[in-house]
Backbone as CSV, one residue per row, in Angstrom:
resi,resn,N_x,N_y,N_z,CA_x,CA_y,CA_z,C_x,C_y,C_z
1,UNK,14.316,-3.025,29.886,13.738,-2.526,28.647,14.828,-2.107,27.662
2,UNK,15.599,-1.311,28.579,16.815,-1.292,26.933,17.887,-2.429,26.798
3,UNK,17.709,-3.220,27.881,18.596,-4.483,26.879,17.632,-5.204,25.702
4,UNK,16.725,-4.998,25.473,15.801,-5.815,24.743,15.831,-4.913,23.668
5,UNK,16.035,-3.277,24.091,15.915,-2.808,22.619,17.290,-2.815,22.052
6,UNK,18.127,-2.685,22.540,19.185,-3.467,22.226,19.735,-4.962,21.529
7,UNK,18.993,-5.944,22.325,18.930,-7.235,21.444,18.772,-6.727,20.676
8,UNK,17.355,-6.538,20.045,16.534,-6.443,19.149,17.486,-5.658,17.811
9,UNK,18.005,-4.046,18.374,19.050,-3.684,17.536,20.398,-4.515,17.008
10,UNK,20.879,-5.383,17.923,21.544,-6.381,17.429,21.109,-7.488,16.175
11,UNK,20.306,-8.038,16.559,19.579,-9.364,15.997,18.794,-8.680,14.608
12,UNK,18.770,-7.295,14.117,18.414,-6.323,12.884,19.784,-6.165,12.121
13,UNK,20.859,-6.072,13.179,21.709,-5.565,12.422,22.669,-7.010,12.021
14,UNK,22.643,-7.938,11.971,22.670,-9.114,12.145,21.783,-9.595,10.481
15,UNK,20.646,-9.481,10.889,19.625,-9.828,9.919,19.907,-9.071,8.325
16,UNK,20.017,-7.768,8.805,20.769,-7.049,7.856,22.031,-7.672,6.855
17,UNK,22.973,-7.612,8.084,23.951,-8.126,7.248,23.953,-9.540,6.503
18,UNK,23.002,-10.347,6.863,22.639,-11.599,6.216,22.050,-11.674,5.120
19,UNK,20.915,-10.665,4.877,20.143,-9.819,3.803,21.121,-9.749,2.501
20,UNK,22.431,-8.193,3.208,23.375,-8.262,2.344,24.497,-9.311,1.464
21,UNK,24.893,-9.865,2.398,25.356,-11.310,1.985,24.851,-12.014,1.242
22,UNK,23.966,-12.487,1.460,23.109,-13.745,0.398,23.056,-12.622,-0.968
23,UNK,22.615,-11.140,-1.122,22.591,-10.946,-1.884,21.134,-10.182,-2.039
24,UNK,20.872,-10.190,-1.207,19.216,-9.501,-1.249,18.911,-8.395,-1.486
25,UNK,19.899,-7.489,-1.671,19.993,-5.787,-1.712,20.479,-5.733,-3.150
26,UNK,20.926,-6.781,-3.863,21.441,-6.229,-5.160,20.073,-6.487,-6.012
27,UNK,19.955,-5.270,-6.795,19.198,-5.330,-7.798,18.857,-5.993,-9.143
28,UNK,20.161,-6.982,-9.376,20.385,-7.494,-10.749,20.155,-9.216,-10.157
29,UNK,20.170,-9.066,-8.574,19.408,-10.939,-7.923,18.453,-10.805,-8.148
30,UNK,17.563,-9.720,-7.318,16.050,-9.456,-7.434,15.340,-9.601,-8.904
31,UNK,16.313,-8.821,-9.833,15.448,-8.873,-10.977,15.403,-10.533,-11.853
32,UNK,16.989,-11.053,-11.562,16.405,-12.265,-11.735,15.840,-13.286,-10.707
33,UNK,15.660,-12.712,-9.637,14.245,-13.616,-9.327,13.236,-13.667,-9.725
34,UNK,12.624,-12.748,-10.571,11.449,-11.930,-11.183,11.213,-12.791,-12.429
35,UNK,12.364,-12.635,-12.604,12.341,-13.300,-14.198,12.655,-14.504,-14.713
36,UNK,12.989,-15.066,-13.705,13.286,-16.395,-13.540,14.657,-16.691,-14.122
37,UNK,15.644,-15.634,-13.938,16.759,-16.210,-14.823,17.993,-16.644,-13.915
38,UNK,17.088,-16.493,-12.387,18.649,-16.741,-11.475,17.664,-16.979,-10.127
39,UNK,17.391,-18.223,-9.489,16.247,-18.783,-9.020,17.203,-18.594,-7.148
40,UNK,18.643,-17.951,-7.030,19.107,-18.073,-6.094,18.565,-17.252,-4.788
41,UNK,18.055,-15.821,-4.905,17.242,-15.267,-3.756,15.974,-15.969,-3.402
42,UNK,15.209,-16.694,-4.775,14.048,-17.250,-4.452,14.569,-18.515,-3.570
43,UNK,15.549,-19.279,-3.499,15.817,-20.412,-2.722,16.571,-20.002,-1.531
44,UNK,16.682,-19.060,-1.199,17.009,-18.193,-0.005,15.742,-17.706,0.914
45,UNK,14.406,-17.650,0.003,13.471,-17.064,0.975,12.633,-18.458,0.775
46,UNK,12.517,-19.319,0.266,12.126,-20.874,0.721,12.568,-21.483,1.560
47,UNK,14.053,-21.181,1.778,14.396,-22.034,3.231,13.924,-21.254,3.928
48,UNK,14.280,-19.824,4.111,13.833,-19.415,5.288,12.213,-19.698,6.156
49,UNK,11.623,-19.502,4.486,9.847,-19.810,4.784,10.180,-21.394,5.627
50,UNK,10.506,-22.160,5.253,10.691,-23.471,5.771,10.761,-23.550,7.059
51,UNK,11.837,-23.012,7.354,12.559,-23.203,8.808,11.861,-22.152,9.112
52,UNK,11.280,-21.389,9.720,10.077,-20.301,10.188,8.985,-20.900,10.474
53,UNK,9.066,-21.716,9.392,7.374,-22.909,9.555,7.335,-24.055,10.552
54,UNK,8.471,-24.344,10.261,8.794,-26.059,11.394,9.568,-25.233,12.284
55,UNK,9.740,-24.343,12.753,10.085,-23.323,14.018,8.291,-22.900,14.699
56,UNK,8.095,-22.377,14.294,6.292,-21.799,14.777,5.488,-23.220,14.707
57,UNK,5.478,-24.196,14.194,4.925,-25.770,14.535,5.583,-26.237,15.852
58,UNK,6.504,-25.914,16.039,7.510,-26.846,16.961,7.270,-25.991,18.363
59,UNK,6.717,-24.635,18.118,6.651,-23.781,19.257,5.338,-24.013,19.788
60,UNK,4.387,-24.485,18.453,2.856,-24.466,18.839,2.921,-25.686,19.403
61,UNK,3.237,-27.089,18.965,3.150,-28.291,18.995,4.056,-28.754,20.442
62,UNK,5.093,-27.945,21.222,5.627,-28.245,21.997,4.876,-27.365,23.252
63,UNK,3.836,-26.726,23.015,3.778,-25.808,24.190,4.434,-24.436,24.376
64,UNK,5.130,-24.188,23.578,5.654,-22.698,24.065,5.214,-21.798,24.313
65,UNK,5.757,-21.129,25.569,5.268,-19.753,26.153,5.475,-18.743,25.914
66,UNK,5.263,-17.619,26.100,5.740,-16.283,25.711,6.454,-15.908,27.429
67,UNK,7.148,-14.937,27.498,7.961,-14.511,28.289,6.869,-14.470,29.386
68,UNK,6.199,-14.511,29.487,4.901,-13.544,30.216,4.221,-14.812,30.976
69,UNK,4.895,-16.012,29.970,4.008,-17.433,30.867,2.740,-18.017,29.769
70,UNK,2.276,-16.819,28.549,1.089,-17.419,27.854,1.513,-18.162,27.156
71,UNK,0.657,-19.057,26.683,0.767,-20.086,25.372,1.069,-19.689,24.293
72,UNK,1.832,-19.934,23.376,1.859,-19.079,21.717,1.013,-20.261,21.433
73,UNK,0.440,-19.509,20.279,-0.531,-20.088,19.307,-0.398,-19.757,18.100
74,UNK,-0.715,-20.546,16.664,-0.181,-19.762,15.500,-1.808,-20.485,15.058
75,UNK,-2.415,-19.056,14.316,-3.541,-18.795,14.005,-3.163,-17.996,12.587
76,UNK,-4.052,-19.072,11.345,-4.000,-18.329,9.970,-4.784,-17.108,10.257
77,UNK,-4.664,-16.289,9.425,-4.707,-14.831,9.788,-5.848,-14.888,8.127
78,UNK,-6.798,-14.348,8.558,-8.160,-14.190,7.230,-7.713,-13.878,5.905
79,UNK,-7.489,-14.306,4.592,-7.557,-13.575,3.345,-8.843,-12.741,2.916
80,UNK,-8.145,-11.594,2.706,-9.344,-10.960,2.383,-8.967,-9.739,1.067
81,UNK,-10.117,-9.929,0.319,-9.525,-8.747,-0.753,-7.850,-8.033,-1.210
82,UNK,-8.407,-6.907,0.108,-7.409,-5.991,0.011,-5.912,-6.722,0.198
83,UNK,-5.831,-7.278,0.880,-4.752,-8.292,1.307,-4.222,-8.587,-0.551
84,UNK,-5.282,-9.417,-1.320,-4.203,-9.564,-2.174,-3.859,-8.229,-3.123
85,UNK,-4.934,-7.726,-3.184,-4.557,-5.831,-3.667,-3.214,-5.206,-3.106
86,UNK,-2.971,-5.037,-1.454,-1.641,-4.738,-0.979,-0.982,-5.226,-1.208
87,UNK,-0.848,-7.089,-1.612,0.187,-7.485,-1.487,0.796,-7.763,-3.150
88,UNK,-0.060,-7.214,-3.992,-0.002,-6.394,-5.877,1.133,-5.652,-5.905
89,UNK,0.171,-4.731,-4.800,1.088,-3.441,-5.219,2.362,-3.424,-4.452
90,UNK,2.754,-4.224,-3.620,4.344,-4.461,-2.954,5.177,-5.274,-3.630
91,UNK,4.002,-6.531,-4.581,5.020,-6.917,-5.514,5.146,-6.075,-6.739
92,UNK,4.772,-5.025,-6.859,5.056,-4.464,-8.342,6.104,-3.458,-7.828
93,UNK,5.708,-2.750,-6.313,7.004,-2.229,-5.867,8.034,-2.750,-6.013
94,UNK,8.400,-3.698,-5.263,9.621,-4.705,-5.089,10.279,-5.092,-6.107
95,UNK,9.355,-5.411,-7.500,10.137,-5.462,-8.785,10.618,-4.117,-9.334
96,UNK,9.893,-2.749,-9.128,10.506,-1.698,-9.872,11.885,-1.169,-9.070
97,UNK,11.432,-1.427,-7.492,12.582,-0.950,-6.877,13.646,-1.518,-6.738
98,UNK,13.882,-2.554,-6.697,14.669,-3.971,-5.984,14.738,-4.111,-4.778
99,UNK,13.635,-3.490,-4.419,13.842,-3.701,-2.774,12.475,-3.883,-1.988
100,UNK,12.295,-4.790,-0.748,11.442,-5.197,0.300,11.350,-4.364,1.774
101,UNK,10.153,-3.868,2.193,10.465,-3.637,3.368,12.062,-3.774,3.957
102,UNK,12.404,-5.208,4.204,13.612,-5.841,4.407,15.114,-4.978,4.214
103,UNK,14.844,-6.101,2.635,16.115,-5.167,1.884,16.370,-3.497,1.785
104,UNK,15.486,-2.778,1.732,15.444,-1.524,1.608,16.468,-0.946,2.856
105,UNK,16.298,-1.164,3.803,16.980,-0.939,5.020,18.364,-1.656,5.452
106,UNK,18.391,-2.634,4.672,20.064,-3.191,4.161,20.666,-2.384,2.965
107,UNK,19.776,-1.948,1.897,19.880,-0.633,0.874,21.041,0.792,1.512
108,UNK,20.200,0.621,2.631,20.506,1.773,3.473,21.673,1.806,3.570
109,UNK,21.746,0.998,4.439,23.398,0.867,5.096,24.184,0.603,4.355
110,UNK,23.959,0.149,3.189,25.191,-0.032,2.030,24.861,0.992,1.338
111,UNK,24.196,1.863,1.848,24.902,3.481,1.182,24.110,3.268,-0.970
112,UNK,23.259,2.786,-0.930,22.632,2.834,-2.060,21.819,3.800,-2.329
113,UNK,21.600,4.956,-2.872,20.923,6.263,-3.092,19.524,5.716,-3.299
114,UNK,19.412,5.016,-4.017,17.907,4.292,-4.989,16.736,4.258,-3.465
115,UNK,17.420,3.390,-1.928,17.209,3.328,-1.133,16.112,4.491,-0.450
116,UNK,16.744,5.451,-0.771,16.036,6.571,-0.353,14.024,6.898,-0.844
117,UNK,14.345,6.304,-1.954,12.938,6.759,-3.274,12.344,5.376,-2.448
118,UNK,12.583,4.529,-2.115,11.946,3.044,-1.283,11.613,3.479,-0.461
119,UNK,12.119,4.222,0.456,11.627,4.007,2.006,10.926,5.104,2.119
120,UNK,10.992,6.006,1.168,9.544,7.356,0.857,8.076,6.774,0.704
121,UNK,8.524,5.561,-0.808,7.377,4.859,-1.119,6.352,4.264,0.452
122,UNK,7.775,3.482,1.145,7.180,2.644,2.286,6.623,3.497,3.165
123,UNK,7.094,4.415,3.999,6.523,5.462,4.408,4.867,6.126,3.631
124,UNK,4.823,6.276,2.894,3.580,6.888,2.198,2.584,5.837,2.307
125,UNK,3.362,4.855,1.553,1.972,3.539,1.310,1.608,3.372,3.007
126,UNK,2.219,3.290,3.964,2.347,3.086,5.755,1.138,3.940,5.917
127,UNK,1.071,5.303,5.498,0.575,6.278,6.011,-0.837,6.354,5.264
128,UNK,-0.763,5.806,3.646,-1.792,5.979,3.092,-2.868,4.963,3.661
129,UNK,-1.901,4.016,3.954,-2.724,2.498,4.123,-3.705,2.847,5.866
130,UNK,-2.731,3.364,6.701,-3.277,3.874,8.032,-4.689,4.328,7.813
131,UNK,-4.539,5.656,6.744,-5.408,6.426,6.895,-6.756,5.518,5.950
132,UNK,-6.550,4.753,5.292,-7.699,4.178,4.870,-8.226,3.243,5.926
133,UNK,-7.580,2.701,6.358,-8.293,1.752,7.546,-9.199,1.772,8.416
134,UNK,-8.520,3.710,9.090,-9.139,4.004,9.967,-10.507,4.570,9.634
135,UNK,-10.809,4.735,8.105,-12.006,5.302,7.781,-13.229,4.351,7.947
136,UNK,-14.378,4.821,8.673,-15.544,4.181,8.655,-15.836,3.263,6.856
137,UNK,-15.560,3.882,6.216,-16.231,3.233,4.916,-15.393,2.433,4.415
138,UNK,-14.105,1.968,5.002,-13.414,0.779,4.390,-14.075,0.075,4.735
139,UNK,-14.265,-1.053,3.930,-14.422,-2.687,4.477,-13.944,-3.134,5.687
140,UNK,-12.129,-3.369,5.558,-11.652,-3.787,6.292,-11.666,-3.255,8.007
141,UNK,-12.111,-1.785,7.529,-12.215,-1.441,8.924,-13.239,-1.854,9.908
142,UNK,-14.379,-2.369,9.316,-15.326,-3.309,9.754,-14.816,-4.286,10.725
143,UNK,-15.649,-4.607,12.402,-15.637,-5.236,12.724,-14.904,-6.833,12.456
């Protein structure tokens, strides 16, 4: 169990530094991804979408197992409402902040102050979002 949480801390901090590199933590890429005046982070998260895609095809389509012996399976996951409502308000985050789930935590480690006001946001929206779910009168919490 702790070599895995270990990998895992490796293969983050790894991911991280790849984040940083390409450029994903600076605020003046992000904003021109936004704005279309510098299309280079957006062709950074297209390959990746790419190769993620013909990776999870190749896992479904070849049989792959999970550690455990089960089959993986890749199953579209429902659109629904709120989905594009959350995923509004993370892009309006992401443009005011310059930062993603992701990046925010590469923010970190390069010692960016701004970082801090992000991962409050993420934290809150985490907690706000929890607590709506679990309420009988959401939608989504529905069956």
């Amino acid at each position: 169990m702790m070599q895995r949480k270990l990998t895992f801390l490796v293969l983050g901090g790894i991911f991280g530094f790849a984040l940083s590199r390409v450029g994903a933590s600076e605020y003046d890429l992000i904003y021109g991804m936004f704005t279309g005046t510098d299309l280079t982070l957006a062709w950074v998260m297209i390959t990746a979408i790419l190769i993620g895609h013909v990776g999870m095809l190749a896992l479904n389509g070849f049989g792959g197992t999970t550690r455990r012996g089960e089959k993986i399976t890749v199953k579209a996951k429902p659109l629904r409402p709120l989905t594009i409502v959350g995923g509004g308000i993370m892009g309006i985050g992401w443009g005011l902040s310059g930062a993603c789930p992701g990046t925010v935590l590469a923010q970190l480690g390069e010692g960016k102050v701004i970082a801090l006001a992000t991962t409050a946001g993420l934290i809150l929206g985490t907690y706000v979002y929890a607590r709506l779910v679990d309420s009988e009168s959401w939608p989504e919490s529905r069956g």
